[in-house]
Predicted model as a PDB file, atoms N, CA, C, CB and O in Angstrom, pLDDT in the B-factor column:
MODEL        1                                                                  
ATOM      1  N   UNK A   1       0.849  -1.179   0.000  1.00 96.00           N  
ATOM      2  CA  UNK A   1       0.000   0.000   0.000  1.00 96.00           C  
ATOM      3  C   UNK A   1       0.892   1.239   0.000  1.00 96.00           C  
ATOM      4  CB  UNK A   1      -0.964   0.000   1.225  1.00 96.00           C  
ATOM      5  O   UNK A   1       1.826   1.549   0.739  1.00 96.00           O  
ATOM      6  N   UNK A   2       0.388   1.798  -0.943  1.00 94.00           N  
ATOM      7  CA  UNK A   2       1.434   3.081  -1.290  1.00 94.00           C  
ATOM      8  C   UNK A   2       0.306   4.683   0.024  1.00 94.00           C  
ATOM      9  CB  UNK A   2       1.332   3.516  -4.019  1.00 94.00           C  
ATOM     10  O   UNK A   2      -0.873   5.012  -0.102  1.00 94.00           O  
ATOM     11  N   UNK A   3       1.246   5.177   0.966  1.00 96.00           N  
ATOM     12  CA  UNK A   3       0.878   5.737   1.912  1.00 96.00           C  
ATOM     13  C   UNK A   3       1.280   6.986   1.896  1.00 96.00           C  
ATOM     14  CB  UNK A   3       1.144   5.161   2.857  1.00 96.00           C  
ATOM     15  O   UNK A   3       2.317   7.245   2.507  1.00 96.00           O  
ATOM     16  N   UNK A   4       0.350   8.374   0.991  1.00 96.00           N  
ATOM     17  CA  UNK A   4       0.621   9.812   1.169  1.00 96.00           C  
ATOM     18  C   UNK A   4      -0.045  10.555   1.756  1.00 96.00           C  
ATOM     19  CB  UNK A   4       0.720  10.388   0.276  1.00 96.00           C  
ATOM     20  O   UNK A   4      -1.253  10.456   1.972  1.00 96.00           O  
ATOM     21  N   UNK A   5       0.993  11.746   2.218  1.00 95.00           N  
ATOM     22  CA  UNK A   5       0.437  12.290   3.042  1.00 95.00           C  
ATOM     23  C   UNK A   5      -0.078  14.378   1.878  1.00 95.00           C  
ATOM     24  CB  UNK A   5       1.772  12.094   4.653  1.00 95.00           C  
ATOM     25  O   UNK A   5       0.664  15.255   1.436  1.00 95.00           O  
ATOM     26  N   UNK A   6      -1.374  14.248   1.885  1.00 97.00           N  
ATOM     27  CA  UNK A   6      -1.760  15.484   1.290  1.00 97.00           C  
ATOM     28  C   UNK A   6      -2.665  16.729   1.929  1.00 97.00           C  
ATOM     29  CB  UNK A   6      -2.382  15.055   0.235  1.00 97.00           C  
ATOM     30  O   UNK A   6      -3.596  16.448   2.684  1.00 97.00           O  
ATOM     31  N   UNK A   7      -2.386  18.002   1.626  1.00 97.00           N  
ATOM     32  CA  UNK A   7      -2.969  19.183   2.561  1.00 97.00           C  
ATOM     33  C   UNK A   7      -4.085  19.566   1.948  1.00 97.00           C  
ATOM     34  CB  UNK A   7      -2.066  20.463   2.786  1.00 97.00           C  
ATOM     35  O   UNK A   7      -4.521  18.768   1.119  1.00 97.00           O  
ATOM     36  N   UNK A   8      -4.825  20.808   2.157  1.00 97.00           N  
ATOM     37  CA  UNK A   8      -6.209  20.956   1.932  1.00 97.00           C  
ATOM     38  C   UNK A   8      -6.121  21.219   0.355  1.00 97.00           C  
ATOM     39  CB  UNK A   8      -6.941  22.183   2.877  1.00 97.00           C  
ATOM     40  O   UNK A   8      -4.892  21.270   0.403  1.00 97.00           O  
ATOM     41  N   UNK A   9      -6.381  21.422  -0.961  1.00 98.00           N  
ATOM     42  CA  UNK A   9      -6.460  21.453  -1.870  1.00 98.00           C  
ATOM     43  C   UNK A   9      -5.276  20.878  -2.457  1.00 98.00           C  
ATOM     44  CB  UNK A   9      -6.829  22.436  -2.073  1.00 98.00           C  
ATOM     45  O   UNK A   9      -4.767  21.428  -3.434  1.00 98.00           O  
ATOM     46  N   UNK A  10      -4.738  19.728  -1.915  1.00 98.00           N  
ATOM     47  CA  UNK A  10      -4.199  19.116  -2.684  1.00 98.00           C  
ATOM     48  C   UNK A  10      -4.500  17.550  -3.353  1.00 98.00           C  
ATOM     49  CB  UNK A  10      -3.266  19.270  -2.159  1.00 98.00           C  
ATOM     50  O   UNK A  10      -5.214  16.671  -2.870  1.00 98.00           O  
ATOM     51  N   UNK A  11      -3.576  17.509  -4.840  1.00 98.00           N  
ATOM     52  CA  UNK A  11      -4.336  16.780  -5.379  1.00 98.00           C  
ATOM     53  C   UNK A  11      -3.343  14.868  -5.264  1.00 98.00           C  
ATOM     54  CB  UNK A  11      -4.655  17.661  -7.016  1.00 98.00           C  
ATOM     55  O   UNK A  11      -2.325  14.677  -4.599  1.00 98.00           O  
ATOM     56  N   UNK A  12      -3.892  14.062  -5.904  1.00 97.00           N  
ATOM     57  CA  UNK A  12      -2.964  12.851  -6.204  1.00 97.00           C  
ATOM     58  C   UNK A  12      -3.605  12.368  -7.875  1.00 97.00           C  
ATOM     59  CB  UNK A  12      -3.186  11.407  -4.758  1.00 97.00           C  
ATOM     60  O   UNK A  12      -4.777  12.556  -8.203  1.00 97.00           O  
ATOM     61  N   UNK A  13      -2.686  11.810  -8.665  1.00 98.00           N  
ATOM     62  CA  UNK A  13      -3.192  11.789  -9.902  1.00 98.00           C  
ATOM     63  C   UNK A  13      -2.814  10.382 -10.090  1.00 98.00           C  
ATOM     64  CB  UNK A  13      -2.672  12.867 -10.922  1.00 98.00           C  
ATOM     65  O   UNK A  13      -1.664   9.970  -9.939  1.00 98.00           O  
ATOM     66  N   UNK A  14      -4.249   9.352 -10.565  1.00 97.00           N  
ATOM     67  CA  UNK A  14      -3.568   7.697 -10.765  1.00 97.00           C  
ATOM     68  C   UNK A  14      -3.836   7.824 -12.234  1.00 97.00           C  
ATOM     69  CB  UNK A  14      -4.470   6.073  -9.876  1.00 97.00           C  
ATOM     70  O   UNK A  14      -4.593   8.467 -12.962  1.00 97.00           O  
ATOM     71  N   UNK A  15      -2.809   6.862 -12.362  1.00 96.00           N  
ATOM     72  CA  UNK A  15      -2.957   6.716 -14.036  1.00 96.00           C  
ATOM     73  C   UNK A  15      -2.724   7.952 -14.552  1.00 96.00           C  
ATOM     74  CB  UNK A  15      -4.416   6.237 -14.622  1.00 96.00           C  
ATOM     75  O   UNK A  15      -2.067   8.781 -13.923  1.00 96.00           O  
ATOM     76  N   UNK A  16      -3.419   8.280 -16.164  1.00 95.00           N  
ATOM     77  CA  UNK A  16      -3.609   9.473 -17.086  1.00 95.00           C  
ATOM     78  C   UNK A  16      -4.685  10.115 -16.741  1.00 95.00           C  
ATOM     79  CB  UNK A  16      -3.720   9.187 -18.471  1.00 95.00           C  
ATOM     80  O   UNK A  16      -4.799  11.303 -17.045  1.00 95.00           O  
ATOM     81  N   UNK A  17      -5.798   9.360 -15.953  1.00 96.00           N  
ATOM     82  CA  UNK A  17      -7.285  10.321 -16.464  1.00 96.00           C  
ATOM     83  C   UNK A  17      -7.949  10.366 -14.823  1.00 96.00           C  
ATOM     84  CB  UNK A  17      -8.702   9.223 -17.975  1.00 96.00           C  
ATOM     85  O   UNK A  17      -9.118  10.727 -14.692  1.00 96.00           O  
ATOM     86  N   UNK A  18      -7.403  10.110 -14.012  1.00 98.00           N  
ATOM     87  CA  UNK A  18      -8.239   9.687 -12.739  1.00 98.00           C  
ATOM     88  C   UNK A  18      -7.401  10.846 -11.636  1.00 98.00           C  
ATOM     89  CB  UNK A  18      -8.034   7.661 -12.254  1.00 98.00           C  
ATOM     90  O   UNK A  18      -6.182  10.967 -11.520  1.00 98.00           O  
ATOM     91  N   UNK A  19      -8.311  11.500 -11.014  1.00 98.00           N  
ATOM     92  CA  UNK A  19      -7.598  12.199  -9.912  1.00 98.00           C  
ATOM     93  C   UNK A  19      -8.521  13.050  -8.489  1.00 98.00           C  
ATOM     94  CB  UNK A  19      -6.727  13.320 -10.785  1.00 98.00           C  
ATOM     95  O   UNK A  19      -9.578  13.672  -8.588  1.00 98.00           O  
ATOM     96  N   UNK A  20      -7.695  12.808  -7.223  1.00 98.00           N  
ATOM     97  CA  UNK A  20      -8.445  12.709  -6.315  1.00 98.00           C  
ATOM     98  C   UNK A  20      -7.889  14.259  -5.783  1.00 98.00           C  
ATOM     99  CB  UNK A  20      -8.321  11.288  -5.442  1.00 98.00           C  
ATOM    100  O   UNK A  20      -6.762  14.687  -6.029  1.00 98.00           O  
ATOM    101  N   UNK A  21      -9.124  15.121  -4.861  1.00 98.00           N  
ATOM    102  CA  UNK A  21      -8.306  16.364  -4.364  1.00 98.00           C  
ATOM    103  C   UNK A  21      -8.628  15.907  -3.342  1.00 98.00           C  
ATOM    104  CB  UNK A  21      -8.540  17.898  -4.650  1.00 98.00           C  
ATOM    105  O   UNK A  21      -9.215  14.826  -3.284  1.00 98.00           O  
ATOM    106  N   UNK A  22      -8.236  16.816  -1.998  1.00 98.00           N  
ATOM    107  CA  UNK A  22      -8.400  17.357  -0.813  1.00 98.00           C  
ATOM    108  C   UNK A  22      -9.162  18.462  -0.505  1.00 98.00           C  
ATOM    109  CB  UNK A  22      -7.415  17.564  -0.440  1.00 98.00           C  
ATOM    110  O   UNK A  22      -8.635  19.568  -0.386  1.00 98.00           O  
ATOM    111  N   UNK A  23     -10.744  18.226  -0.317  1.00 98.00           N  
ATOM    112  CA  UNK A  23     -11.337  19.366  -0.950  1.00 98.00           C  
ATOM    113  C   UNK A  23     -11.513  20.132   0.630  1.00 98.00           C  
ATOM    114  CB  UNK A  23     -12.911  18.987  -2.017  1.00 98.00           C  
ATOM    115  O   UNK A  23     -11.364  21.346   0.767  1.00 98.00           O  
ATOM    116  N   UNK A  24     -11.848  19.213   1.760  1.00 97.00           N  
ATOM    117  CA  UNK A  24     -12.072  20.016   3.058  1.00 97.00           C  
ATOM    118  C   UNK A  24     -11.466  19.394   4.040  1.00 97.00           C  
ATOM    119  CB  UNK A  24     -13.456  20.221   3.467  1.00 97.00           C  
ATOM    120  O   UNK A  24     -11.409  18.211   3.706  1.00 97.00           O  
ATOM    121  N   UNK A  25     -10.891  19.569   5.262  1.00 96.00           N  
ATOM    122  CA  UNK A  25     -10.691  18.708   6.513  1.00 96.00           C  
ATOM    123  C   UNK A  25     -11.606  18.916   7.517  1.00 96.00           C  
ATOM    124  CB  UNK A  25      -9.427  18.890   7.115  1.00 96.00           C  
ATOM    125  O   UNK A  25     -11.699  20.144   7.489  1.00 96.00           O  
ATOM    126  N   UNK A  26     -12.220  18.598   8.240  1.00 96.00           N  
ATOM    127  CA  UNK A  26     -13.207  18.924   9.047  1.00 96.00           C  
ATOM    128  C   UNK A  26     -13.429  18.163  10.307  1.00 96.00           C  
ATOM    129  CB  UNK A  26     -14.246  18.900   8.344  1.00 96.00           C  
ATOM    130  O   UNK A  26     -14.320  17.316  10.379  1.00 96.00           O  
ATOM    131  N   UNK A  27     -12.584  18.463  11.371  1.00 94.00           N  
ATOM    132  CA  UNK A  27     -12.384  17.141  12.328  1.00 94.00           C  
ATOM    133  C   UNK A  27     -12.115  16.077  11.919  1.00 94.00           C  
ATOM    134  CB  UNK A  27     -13.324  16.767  13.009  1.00 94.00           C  
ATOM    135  O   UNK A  27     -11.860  16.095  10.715  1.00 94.00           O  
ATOM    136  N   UNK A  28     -12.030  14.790  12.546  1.00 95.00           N  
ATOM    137  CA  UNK A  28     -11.727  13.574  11.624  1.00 95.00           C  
ATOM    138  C   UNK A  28     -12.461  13.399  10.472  1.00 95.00           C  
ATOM    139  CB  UNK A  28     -11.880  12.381  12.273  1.00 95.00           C  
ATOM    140  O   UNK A  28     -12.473  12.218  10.124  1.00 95.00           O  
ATOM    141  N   UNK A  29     -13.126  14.201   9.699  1.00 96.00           N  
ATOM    142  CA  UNK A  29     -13.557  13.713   8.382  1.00 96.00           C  
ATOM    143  C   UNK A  29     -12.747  14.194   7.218  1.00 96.00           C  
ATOM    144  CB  UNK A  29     -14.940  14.088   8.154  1.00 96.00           C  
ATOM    145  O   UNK A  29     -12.097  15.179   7.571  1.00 96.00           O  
ATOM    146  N   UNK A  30     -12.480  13.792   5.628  1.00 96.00           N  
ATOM    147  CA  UNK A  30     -12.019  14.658   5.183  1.00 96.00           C  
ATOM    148  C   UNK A  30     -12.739  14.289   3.647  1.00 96.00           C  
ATOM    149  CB  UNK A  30     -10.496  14.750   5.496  1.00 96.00           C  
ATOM    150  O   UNK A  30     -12.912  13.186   3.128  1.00 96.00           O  
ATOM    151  N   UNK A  31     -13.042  15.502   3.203  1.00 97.00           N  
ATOM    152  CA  UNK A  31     -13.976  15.385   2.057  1.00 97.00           C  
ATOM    153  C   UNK A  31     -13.222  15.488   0.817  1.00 97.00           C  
ATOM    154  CB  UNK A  31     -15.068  16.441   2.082  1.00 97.00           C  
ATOM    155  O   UNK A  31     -12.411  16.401   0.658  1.00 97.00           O  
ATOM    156  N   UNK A  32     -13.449  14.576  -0.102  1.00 97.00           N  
ATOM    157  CA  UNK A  32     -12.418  14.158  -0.988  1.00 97.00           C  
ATOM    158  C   UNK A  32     -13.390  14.827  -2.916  1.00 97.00           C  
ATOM    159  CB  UNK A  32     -12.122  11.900  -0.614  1.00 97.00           C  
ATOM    160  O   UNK A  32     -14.606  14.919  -3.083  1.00 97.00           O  
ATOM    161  N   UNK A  33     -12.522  15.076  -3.749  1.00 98.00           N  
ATOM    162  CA  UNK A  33     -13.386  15.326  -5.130  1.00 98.00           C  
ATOM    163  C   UNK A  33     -12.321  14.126  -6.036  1.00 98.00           C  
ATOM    164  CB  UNK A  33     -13.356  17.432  -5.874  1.00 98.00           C  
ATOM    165  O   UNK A  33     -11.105  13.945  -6.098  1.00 98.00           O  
ATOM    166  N   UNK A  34     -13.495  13.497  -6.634  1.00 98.00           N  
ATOM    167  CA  UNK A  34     -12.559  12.445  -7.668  1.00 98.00           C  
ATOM    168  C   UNK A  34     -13.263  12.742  -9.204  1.00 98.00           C  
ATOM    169  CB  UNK A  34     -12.768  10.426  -7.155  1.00 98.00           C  
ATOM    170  O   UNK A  34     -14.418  12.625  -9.612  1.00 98.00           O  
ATOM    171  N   UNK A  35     -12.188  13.114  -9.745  1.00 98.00           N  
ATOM    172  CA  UNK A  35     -12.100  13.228 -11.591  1.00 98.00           C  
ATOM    173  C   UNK A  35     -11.815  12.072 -12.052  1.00 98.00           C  
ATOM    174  CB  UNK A  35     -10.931  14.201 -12.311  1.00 98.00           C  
ATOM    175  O   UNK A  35     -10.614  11.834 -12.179  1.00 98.00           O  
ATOM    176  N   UNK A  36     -12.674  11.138 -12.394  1.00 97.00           N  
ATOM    177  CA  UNK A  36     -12.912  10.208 -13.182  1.00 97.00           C  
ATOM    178  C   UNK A  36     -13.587  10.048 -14.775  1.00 97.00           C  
ATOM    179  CB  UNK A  36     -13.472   9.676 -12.425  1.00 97.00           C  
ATOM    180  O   UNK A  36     -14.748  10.369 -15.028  1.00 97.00           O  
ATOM    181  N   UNK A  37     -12.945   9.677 -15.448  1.00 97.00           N  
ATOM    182  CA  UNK A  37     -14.215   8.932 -16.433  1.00 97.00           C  
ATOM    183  C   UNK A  37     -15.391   8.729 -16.615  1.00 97.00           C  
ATOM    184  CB  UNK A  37     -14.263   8.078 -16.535  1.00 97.00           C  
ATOM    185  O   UNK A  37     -15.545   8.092 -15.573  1.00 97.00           O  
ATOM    186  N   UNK A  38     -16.141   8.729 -16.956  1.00 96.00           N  
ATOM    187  CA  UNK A  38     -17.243   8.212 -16.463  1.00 96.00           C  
ATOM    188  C   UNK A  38     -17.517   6.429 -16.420  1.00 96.00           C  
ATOM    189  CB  UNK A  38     -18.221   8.934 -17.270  1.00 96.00           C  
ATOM    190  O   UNK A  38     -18.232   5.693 -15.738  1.00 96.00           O  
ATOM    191  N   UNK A  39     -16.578   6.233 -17.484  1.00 97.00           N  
ATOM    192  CA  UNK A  39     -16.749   4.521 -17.424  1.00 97.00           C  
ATOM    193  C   UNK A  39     -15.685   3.945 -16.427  1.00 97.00           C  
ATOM    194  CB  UNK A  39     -16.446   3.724 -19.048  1.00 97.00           C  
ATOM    195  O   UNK A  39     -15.208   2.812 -16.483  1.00 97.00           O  
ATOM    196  N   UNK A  40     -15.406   4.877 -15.543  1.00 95.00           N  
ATOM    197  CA  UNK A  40     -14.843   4.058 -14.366  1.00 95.00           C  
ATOM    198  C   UNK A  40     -15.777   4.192 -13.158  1.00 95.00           C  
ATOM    199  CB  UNK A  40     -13.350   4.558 -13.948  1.00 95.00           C  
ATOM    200  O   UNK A  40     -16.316   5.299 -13.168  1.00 95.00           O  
ATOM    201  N   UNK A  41     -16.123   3.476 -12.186  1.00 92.00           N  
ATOM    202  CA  UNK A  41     -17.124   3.377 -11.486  1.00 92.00           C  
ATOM    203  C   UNK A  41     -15.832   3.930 -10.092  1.00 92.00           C  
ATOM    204  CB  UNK A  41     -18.085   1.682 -11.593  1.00 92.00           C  
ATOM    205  O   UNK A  41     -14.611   3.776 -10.064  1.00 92.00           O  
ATOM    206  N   UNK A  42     -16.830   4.626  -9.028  1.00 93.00           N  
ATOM    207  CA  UNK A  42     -16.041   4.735  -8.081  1.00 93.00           C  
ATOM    208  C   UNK A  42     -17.345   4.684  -6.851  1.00 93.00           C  
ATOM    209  CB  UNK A  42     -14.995   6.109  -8.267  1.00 93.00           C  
ATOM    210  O   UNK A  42     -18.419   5.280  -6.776  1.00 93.00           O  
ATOM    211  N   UNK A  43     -16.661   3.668  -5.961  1.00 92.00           N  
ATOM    212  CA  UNK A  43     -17.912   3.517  -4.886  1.00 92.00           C  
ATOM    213  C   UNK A  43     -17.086   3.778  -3.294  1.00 92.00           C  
ATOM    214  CB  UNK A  43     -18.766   1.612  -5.019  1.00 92.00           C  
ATOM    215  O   UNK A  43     -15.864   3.905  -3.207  1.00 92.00           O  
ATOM    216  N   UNK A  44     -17.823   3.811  -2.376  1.00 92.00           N  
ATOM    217  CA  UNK A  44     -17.484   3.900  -0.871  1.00 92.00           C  
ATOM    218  C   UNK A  44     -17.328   2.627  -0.996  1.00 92.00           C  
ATOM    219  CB  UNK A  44     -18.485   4.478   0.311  1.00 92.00           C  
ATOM    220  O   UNK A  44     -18.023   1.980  -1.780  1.00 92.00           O  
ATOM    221  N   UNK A  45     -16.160   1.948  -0.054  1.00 91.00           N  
ATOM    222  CA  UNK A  45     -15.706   0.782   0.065  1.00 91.00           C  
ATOM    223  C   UNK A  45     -17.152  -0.056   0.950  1.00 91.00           C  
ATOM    224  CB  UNK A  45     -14.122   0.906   0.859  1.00 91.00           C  
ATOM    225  O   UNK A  45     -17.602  -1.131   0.554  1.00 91.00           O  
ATOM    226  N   UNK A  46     -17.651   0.620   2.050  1.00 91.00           N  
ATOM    227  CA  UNK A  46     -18.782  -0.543   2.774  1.00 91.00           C  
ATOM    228  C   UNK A  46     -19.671   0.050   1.496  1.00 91.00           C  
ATOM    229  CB  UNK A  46     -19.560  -0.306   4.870  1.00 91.00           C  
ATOM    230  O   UNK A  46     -18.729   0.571   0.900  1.00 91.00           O  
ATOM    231  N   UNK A  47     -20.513   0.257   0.888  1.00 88.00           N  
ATOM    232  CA  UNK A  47     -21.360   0.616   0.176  1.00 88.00           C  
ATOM    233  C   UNK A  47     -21.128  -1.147  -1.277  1.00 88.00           C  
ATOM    234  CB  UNK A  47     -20.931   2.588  -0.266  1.00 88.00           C  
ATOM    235  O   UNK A  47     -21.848  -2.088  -1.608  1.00 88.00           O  
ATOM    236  N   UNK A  48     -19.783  -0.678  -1.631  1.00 85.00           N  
ATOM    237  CA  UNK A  48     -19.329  -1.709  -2.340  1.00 85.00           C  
ATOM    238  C   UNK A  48     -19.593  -3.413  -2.149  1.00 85.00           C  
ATOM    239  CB  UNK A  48     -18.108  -1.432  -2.237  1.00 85.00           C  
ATOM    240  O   UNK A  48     -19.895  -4.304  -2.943  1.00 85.00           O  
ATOM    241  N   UNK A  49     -19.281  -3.369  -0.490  1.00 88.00           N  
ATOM    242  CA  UNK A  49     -19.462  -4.555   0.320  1.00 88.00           C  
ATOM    243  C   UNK A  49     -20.417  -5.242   0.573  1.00 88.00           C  
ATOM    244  CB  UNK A  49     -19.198  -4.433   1.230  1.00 88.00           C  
ATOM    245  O   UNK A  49     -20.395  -6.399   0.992  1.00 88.00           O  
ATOM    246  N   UNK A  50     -21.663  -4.345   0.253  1.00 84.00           N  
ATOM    247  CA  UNK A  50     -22.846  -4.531   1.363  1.00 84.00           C  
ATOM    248  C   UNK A  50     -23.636  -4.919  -0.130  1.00 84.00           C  
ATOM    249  CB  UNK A  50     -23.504  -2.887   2.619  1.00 84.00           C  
ATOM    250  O   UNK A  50     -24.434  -5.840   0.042  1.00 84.00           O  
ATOM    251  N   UNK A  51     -23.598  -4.534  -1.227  1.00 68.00           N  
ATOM    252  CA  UNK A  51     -23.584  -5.391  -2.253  1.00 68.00           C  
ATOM    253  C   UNK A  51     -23.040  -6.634  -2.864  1.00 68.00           C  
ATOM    254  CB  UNK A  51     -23.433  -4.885  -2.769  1.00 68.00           C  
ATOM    255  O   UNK A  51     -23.515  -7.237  -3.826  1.00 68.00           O  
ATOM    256  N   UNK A  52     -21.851  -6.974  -2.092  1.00 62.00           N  
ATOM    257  CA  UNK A  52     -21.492  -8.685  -2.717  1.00 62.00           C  
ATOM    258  C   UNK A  52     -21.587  -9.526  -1.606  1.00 62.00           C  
ATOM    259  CB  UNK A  52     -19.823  -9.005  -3.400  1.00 62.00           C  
ATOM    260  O   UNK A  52     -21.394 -10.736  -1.730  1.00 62.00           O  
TER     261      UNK A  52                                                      
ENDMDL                                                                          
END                                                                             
């Protein structure tokens, strides 16, 4: 597991077309924006789960 550490508007870029920001921190929560494709699906991991 690749483990970074990023500040409030910052971004991480996978691949060519996919990329995640740092949009807010807010106590332990932190609200994330993902630029995807549209033919890539992106789900909450229990959301994912609770379907298979």
């Amino acid at each position: 597991m690749l483990v970074l550490s990023r500040k409030q508007h910052q971004s991480l870029v996978i691949g060519e077309n996919i990329k995640i920001t740092v949009l807010e921190l807010k106590g332990n929560q932190v609200r994330l924006g993902i630029d995807a494709p549209e033919n890539i699906s992106v789900h909450r991991e229990e959301i994912l789960n609770k379907t298979t």
